[in-house]
N, C-alpha and C positions, 0 to 999 in steps of 0.2 A: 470370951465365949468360945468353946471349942465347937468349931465344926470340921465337916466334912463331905466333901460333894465331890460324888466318883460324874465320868461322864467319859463319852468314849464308846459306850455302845451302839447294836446294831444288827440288823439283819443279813448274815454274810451267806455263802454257801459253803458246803462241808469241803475241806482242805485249805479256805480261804484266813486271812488272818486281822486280827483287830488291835489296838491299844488299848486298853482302859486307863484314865486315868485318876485319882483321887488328890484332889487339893484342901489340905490342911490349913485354919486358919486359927488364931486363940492359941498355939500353941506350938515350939518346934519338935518337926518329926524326926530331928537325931537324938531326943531326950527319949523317946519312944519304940516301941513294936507296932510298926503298922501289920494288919496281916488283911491278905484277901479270902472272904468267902464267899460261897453259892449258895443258893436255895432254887432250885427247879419245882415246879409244880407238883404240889404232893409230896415232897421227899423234905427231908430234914435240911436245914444250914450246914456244909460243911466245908469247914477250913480248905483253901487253895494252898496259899504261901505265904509268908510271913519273913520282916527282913528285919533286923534289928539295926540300932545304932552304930555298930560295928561294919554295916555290912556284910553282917553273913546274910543265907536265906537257908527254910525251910519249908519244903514242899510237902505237904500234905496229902497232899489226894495223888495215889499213883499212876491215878489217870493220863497225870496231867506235866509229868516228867519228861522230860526231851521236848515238850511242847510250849509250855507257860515258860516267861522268866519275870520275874518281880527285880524291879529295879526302882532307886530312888534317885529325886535329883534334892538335895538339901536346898541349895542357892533358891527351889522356889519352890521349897515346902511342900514337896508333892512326891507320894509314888507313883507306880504304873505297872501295871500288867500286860507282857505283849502277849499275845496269842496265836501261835502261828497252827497250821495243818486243824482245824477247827473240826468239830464232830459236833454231830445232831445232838447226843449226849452233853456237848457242852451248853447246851440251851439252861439258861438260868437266868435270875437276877443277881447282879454281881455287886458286894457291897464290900469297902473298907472300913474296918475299925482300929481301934489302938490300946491297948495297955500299955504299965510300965515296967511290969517285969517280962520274964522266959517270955519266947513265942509260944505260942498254944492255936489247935486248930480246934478248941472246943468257943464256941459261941459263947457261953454264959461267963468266960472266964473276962469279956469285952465288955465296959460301962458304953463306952463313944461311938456311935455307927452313924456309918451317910444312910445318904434315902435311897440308893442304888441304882444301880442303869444294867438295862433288859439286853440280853444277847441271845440272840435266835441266831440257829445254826440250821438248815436246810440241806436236805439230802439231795 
């Protein structure tokens, strides 16, 4: 059974910084694209970063460049998103999903998603 359970969030203040991380079970995540996305209050899901089997990444939101790094550890099935210099803006719920082809920072293109964890950022 594939899951996925992000954890790791929290209520920081703005320039402060977090980990998220997502652990994968049912299945390995170097067969895969994990990618991180948001959804904040009101506004749509949309694609953070995305790392592939290889090791590349791609970063989506150019929010979030020089800030976010999405990093994987295989040995225990799991990504993570560090979060450093934090913004109010980045308040969302932060969830991973996985396909198995291209990364994509579009939602629908993703069958697999955790239940998410809440990041409140504070001015």
């Amino acid at each position: 059974q594939v899951q996925l359970v992000e954890s790791g969030g929290g209520s920081v203040q703005a320039g402060g910084s977090l980990r998220l991380s997502c652990a994968a079970s049912g299945f390995t995540i170097s067969n895969y694209r994990l990618t991180w996305f948001r959804q904040a209050p009101g506004k749509e899901r949309e694609g953070v970063a995305c790392i592939n089997p290889f090791g590349g990444t791609n970063y989506f939101a150019d929010s979030v460049k020089g800030r976010f790094t999405i990093s994987a550890d295989n040995a225990k099935n799991t990504i993570y998103l560090q979060m450093n210099s934090l913004k109010p803006e980045d308040t969302a719920m932060y969830y991973c999903a996985r396909r198995s082809n291209f990364c994509s920072g579009r939602p629908s293109d993703y069958n697999n998603w955790g239940q998410g964890t809440q990041v409140t950022v504070s001015s």
